[in-house]
C-alpha positions in Angstrom: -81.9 -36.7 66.7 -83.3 -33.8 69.2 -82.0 -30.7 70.0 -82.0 -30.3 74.2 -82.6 -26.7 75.8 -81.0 -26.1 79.3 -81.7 -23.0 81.2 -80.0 -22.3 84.0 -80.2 -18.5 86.0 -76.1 -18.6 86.2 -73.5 -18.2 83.3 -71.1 -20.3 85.4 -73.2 -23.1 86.1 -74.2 -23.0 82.2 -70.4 -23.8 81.1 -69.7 -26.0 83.9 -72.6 -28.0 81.8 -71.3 -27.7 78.4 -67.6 -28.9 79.8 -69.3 -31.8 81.5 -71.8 -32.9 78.5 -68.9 -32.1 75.5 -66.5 -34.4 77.7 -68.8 -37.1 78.6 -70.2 -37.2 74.7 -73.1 -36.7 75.3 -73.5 -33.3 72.8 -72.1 -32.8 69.9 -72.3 -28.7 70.1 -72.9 -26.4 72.5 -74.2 -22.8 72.4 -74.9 -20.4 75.2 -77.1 -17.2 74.7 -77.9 -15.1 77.5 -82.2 -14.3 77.9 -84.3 -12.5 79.6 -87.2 -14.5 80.7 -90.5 -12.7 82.0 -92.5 -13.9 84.3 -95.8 -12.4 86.3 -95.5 -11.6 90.2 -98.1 -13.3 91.4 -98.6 -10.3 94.3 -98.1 -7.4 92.7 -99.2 -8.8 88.8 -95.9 -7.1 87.6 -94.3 -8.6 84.6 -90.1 -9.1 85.8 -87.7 -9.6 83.7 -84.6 -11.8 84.8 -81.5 -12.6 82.8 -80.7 -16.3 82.2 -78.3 -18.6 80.1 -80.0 -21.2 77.0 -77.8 -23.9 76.1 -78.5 -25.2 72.9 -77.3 -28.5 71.5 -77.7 -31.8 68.8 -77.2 -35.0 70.1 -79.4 -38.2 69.7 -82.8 -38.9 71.3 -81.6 -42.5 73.2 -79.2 -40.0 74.9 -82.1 -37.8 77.0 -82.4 -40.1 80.1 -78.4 -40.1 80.4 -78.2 -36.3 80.0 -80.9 -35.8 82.5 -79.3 -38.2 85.1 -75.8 -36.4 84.5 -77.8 -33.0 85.1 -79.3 -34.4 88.8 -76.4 -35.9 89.9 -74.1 -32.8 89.4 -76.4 -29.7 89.8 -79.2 -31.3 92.4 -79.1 -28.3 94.6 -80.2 -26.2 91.2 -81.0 -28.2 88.9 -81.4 -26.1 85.3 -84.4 -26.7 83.6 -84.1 -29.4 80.7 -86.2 -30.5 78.0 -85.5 -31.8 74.5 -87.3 -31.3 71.2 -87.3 -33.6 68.0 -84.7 -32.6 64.9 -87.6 -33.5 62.1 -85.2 -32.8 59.1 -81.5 -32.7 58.9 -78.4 -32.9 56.3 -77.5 -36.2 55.3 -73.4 -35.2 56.6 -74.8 -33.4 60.1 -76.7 -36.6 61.0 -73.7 -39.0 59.9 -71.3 -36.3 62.0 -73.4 -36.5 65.0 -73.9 -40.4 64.8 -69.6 -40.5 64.7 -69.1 -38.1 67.3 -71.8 -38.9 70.0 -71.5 -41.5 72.8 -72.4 -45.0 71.1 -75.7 -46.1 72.5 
């Protein structure tokens, strides 16, 4: 089980992703939370902050390459960054819910 991180820089684009990944089964649960993320202007060495939308959600490892594919073919033009991270420990009943609910691999 992993849980994937998608940030995208519009709120729009962000639930256009959780329609398409809740649809296609590829989630299980989806959570948005708007971020500010810092970066440093390489000419001027200020520190910016710029607001941008974390999607959150469980689903099972085998399903990364899928999800990544679904996330070029829709948003190529700008494509949200995407990365997963391993679930180490987890309820007995959350990992049977996600193993009914997700896409059968």
């Amino acid at each position: 089980m992993i849980v994937v991180h998608i940030i995208t820089k519009q709120e729009k684009q962000a639930r256009m992703i959780i329609d398409l990944l809740l649809h296609k089964k590829l989630l299980l649960d989806a959570m948005i939370a708007k971020k500010e993320i810092y970066t440093l202007h390489k000419l001027t060495k200020k520190v910016t902050a710029n607001p941008n939308f974390l999607i959150v959600g469980q689903t099972k490892a085998l399903l990364f390459n899928e999800i990544s594919e679904v996330l070029k073919t829709n948003f190529a033009k700008k494509m949200p960054v995407f990365y997963a991270m391993p679930i180490i420990y987890m309820d007995d009943n959350q990992t049977k819910n996600i193993k009914k609910n997700i896409q059968f691999v």
